[in-house]
C-alpha positions, 0 to 999 in steps of 0.5 A: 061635413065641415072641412074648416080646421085649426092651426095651433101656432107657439112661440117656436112656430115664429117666423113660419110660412102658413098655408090655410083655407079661407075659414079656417082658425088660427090659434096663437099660444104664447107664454108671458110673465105679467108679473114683470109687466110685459105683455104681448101685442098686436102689431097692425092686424090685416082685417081685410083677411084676418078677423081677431075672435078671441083673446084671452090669458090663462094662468098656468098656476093660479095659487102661485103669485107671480106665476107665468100665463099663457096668452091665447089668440084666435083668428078667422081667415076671412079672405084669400090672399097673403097676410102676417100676424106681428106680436111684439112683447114689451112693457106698455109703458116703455112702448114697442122700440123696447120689445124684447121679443117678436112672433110673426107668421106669413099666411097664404 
C-alpha cells in the first residue's frame, strides 16, 4: 500500500506551515494573467529537500484570447528537514524588486 500522498496548495494557502512526509507531492496551483506579461516564479528552490517534477500552464478558456491560466507546479520531498517554497509574480522584463505578489510555504 503506498501511503505517499498529495497536498493541493493555492494562492489562499500563501504564508501556510506544512507538515509532510519524506515522498510525498506537492502541487502548487496559482492563477496568472500571461496576456499582462506577468508570470510567477521560483525563487531559489531547496534541492537539497524539494525536487521540482513538473511545471506546466493550463489555460482555463482556450477560445477566449486573453484568457487567464492556471500555472500548476509538483514538487517530490526528498529529504527530512525544514525548507520554503517563494513564488514571486512579475514581469521578466521588469525583474523581482517590481513583483506584485508573493506565494510562500514553510514545509516540516
Amino acid at each position: 500500500m503506498n501511503s505517499k500522498k498529495t497536498l493541493i496548495l493555492h494562492k489562499k494557502d500563501s504564508g501556510r506551515e506544512i507538515n509532510v512526509n519524506c515522498g510525498d507531492l506537492i502541487s502548487i496551483e496559482l492563477e496568472g494573467m500571461g496576456s499582462a506579461g506577468y508570470g510567477w516564479y521560483l525563487a531559489d528552490l531547496d534541492q537539497k529537500h524539494l525536487k521540482l517534477l513538473t511545471e506546466e500552464r493550463k489555460v482555463s478558456s482556450p477560445d477566449k484570447i486573453g484568457a487567464p491560466f492556471l500555472n500548476i507546479w509538483i514538487f517530490a520531498t526528498v529529504k527530512k528537514g525544514q525548507t520554503e517554497i517563494k513564488m514571486d509574480h512579475y514581469r521578466k522584463w521588469e525583474g523581482v524588486q517590481n513583483s506584485t505578489d508573493r506565494f510562500w510555504i514553510k514545509i516540516n
